[in-house]
Structures are given as structure tokens and as C-alpha cells.
C-alpha positions in Angstrom: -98.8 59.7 -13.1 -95.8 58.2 -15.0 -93.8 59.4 -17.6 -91.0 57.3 -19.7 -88.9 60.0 -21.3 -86.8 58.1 -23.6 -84.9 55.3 -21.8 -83.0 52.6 -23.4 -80.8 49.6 -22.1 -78.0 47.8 -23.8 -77.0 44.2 -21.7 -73.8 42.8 -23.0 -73.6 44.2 -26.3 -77.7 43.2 -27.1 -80.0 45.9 -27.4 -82.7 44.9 -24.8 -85.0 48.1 -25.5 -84.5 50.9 -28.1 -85.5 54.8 -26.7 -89.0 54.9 -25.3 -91.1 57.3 -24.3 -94.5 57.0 -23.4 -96.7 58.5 -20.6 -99.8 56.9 -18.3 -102.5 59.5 -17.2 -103.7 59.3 -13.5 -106.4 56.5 -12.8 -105.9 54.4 -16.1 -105.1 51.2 -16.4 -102.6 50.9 -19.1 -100.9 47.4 -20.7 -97.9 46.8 -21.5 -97.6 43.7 -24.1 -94.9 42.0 -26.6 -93.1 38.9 -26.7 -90.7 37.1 -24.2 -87.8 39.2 -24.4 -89.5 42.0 -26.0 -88.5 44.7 -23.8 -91.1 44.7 -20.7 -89.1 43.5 -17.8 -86.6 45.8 -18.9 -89.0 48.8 -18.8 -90.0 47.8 -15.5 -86.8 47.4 -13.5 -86.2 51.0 -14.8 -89.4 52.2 -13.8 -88.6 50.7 -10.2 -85.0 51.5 -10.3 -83.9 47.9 -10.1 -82.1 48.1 -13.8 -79.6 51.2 -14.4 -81.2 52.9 -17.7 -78.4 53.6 -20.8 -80.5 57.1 -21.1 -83.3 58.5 -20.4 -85.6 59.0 -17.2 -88.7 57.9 -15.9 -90.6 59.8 -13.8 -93.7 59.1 -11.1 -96.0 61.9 -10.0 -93.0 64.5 -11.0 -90.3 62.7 -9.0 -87.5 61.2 -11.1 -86.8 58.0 -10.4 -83.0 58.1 -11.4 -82.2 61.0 -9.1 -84.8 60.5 -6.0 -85.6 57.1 -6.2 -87.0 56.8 -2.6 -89.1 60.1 -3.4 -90.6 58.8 -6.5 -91.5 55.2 -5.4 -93.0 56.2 -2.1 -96.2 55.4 -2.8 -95.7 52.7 -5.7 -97.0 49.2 -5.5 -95.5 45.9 -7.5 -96.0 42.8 -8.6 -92.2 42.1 -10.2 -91.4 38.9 -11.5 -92.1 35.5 -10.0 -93.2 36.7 -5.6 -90.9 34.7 -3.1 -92.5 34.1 -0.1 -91.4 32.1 3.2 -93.2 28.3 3.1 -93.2 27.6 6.3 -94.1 31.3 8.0 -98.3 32.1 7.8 -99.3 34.2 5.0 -99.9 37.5 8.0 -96.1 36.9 9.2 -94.9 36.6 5.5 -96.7 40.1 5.3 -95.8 41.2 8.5 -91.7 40.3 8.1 -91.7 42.6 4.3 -93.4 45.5 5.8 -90.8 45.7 8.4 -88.2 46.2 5.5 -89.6 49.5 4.7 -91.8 50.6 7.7 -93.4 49.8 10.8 -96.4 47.0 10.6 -100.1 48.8 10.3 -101.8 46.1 11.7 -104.9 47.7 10.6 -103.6 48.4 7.2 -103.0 44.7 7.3 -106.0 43.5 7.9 -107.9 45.6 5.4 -105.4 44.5 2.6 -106.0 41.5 3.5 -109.4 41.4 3.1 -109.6 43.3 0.0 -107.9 40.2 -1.8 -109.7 38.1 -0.2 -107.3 35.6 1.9 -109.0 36.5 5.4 -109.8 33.2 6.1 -106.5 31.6 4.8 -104.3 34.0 6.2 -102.9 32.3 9.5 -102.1 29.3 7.0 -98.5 28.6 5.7 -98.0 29.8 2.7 -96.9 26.6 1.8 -100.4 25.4 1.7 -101.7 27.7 -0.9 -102.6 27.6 -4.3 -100.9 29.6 -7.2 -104.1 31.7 -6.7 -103.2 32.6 -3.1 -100.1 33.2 -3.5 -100.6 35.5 -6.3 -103.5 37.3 -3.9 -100.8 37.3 -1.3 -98.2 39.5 -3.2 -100.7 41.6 -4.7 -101.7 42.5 -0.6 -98.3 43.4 -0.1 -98.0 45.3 -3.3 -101.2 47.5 -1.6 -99.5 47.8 1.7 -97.5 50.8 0.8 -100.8 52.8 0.2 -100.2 53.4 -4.0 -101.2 55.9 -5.8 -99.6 53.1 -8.6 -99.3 49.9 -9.2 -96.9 47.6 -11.3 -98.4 44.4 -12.2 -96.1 41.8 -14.1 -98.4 38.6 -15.3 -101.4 39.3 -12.1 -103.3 36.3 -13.8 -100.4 33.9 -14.8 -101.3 30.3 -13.9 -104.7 31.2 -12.7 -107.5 29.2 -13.6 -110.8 30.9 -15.0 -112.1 31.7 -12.0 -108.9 32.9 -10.8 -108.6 35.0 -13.8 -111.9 36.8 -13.2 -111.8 37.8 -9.8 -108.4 38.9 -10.4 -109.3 40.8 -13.5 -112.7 42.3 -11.1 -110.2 43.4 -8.4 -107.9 45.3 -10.4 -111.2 47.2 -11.9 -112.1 47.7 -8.4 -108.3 48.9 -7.6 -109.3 51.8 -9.9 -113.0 52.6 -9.4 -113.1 52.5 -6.2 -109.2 53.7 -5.0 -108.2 55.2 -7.7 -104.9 53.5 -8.5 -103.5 54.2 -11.9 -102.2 50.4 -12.9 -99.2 49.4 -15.7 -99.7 45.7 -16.2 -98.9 42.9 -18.5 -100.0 40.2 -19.8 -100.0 37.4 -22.1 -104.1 36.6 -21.6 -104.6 39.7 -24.1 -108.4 39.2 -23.4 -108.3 39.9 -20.4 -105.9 43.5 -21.3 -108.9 44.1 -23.8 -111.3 44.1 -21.2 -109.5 46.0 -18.5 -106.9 48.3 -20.5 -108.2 51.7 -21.9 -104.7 52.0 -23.4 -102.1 49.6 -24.9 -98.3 49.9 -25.7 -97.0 47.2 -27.9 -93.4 45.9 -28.3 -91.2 44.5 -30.6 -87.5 42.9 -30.2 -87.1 46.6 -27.9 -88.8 48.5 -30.2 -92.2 50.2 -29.2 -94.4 49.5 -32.1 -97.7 50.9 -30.6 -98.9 52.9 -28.2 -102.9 54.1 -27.9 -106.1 53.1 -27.8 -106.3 49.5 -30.4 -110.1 50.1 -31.1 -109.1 53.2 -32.6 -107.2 51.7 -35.4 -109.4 49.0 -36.6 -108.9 47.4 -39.9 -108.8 49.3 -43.4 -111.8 46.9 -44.4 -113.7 44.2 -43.2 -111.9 40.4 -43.0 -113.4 36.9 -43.0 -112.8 33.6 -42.3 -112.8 31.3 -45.3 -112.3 27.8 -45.5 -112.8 25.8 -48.8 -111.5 22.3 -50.4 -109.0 23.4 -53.1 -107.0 27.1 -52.0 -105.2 27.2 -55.1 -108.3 27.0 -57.4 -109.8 29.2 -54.9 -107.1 31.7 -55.6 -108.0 33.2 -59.0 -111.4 34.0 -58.0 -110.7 36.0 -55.0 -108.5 37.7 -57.1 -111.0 38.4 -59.8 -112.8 39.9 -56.9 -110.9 42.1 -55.8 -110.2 40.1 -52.5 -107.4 40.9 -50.3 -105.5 37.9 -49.1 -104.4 38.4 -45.6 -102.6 35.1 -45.3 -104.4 31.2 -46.0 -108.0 31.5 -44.7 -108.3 35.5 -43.9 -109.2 37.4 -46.7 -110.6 41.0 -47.2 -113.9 41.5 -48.3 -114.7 41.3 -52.3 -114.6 44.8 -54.1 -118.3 44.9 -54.4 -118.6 44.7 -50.3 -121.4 41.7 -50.1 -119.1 38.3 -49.0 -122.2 36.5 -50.9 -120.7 37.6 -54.5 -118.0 36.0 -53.6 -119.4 32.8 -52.3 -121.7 32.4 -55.5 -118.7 32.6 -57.7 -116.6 30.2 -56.0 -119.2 27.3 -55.7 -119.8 28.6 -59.3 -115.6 27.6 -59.9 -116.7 24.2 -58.1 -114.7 25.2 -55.3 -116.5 24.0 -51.9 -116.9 26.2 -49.2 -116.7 25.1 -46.2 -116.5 28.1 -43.3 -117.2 31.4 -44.0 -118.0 33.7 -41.2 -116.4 37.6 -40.3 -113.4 38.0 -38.8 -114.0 39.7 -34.7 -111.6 43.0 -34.3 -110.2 41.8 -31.2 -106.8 42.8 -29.1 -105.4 39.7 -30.5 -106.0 40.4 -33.8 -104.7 44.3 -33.0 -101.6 42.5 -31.5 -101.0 40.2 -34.0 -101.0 42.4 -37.0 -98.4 44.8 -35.9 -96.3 41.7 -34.2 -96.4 40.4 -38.1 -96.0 43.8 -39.7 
């Protein structure tokens, strides 16, 4: 469905994102995470032909972007950066007045949008009137207008509360299983990318650091929490054991495999333990390590 074949961008002498190349098959949901400033805005202008790539092309169901943009983003979908939206207009004629950009108003189309995220009975409102969570409902319906095949989503949860973040989390599985978009999101709430994402791409300062599937790189051994009084007379013993130390309070497990070896010699060095409990393999963690590394 989209293919990145190697695009770059410099902006005023600052390398915004190194060559990258990556490719999303049709019907996944794939995320895109790193940092502020780590490279994803950049990746998705190019992708929507809003940022001029230094080299490079991307590519949407075989259409180039850089040579037939109109062709290629016929039947894409976005949520880009923060959604502007009229105050004082109802949510329908905010709708109404973009479509007209681009097309002639499917009333129909509209209203089955519109009910798919759920704003049917807010819709006549002004826009003024609704919640971040409405708002954020309201773009994605005009993201869906076009009829995708794909669908950009730049922070779909951002300043959602928890039961914002679930529905919206259910509606972009339902996006797939049941219209079988192929979505590019990202996110900061990396639990909710573990949850939704079959794939990840990871960057760093521009550079891709990471692109797969994160539960097929778990760790080289098993990590725990530990927590005890003194560190540094804790030190020597993990050492003696053959313990791994990841950084203060993550170690890897004792040469011998049992974590119980390791607590009897430690309360054995009079050092008290306090927590002790295995670390979870999570996104996070995933994200974390090669962030650090």
C-alpha cells in the first residue's frame, strides 16, 4: 500500500530525517514513533506531498507521490497536525464547506461518516461547543470522507481522556476489520500502538532505528525490578552473580537463572530488599532500549 523508497530532508542546514525506506502492507496498521523532532512530521508531509523530499520517493498503491500527486492521494485519508475547524459554523457545515474543496458534498456519504464516529447527535452543534474528543472525532470523519483505502493519523488519541482513548483506539481496529483501511499512525500513548500496531518503525534524531514487529526482538535474558537499602553494597553481589546491570534498579537475571539465589545472598550481605518483581516486555520497554542504545 505504501512504500518509502529512501527519502531524506535537510531544513536550513539541519538534517530533519536521514534516507528511509520502509514499506506498509495492505490492511495493517503500522506506527510510526520517536521523539519530538525525531523525524515523523517530516515523513508525513512527504508522504502527503506537503514537504518537498531532498531524495527519494514515496509511493501509494504504485502511484508516486512526487510525480502524480493527485493520482496517488486519491483515495488517502489524514489526520495532519493540530485540525482547524470553523467555531461558529455546525460540525455538518464545517464538513460540508472542506468537501467542497475537493468534490461535490455526498450527503449520504456524510451522514454515514458521521455516524461511524459517532457525532450524530452533536453534529448540528457549533464546533465551538465541543470537546477535544469531538473535535478529534470530527476530523477523523473528514479524513473518511474521501473513501481511503489509507489513512494518516498524526496523535488520533492526543488529549483524550481514557474513555476517549478507547473508543478511539476500538474505531481505528474497526477502520481495519471491518473496511479494510491500511492505517500509518503515531503516537506518544505507546500502549495504545502495542495494542493496535502489528508493526513499528522507530526513530532517532532522523535516523530510523527500527522497523518490525517489537515482540520479535525480546530481551537477551530475563530482567527484574530490584529495589534494596544500600546499591553500592548491593553491587558486589550482583556481580558475584553474574547479574547484568541494566541501569539502578533493572538488572538481568543471576547466572544460575533462579532470582531467589540472588535474593538469599543479598539479605545474606545484610543488604535489605525491598521490591523485587520481573520486569514486563512491553512497547515501552522495546522503545526505550533502542531510544538509549
Amino acid at each position: 500500500m505504501l512504500e518509502i523508497d529512501g527519502i531524506s530532508k535537510v531544513f536550513r542546514g539541519r538534517q530533519a530525517l536521514y534516507p528511509l525506506t520502509l514499506e506498509i502492507k495492505k490492511g495493517e496498521i503500522f506506527g510510526l514513533l520517536g521523539h519530538n523532532g525525531a523525524g515523523k512530521s517530516t515523513t508525513f508531509g512527504i508522504t502527503l506531498g506537503h514537504v518537498r523530499s531532498d531524495s527519494g520517493e514515496v509511493r501509494v498503491a504504485g502511484h508516486s507521490v512526487q510525480k502524480n500527486r493527485a493520482r496517488a492521494l486519491h483515495r488517502v485519508g489524514a489526520i495532519f497536525e493540530t485540525p482547524a475547524f470553523h467555531g461558529y459554523l455546525s460540525g455538518w457545515r464545517n464538513l460540508e464547506m472542506l468537501v467542497t474543496l475537493t468534490a461535490k458534498p455526498d450527503p449520504a456519504r456524510m451522514r454515514a461518516m458521521i455516524e461511524l464516529v459517532g457525532l450524530t447527535k452533536r453534529i448540528n452543534d457549533p464546533v465551538s461547543v465541543y470537546s477535544h474528543g469531538m473535535r478529534q472525532r470530527l476530523a477523523l470523519a473528514q479524513a473518511l470522507l474521501p473513501d481511503p483505502e489509507f489513512i494518516i493519523l498524526d496523535e488520533p488519541s492526543e488529549g483524550l481522556d481514557p474513555e476517549g482513548i478507547q473508543e478511539m483506539r476500538n474505531l481505528i481496529l474497526q477502520l481495519r476489520d471491518e473496511h479494510g483501511l491500511t492505517v500509518l499512525l503515531s503516537s506518544h500513548l505507546l500502549s495504545e500502538v502495542e495494542q493496535i500496531c502489528s508493526r513499528v518503525a522507530i526513530l532517532n534524531q532522523g535516523k530510523m532505528v527500527y522497523c518490525g514487529s517489537w515482540k520479535d526482538s525480546p530481551p537477551p535474558q530475563a530482567r527484574w525490578i530490584l529495589e534494596v537499602d544500600d546499591w553500592a553494597r548491593a553491587t558486589p553481589v550482583l556481580a558475584a552473580l553474574g547479574c547484568t546491570v541494566v541501569r539502578e534498579s533493572e538488572i538481568g537475571a543471576p547466572s544460575t537463572g533462579d532470582i531467589s539465589d540472588l535474593v538469599r545472598a543479598l539479605v545474606h550481605a545484610q543488604v535489605r530488599v525491598h521490591r523485587v518483581e520481573p520486569v514486563k516486555w512491553s512497547l515501552e520497554s522495546f522503545y526505550l532500549e533502542h531510544i538509549r542504545e
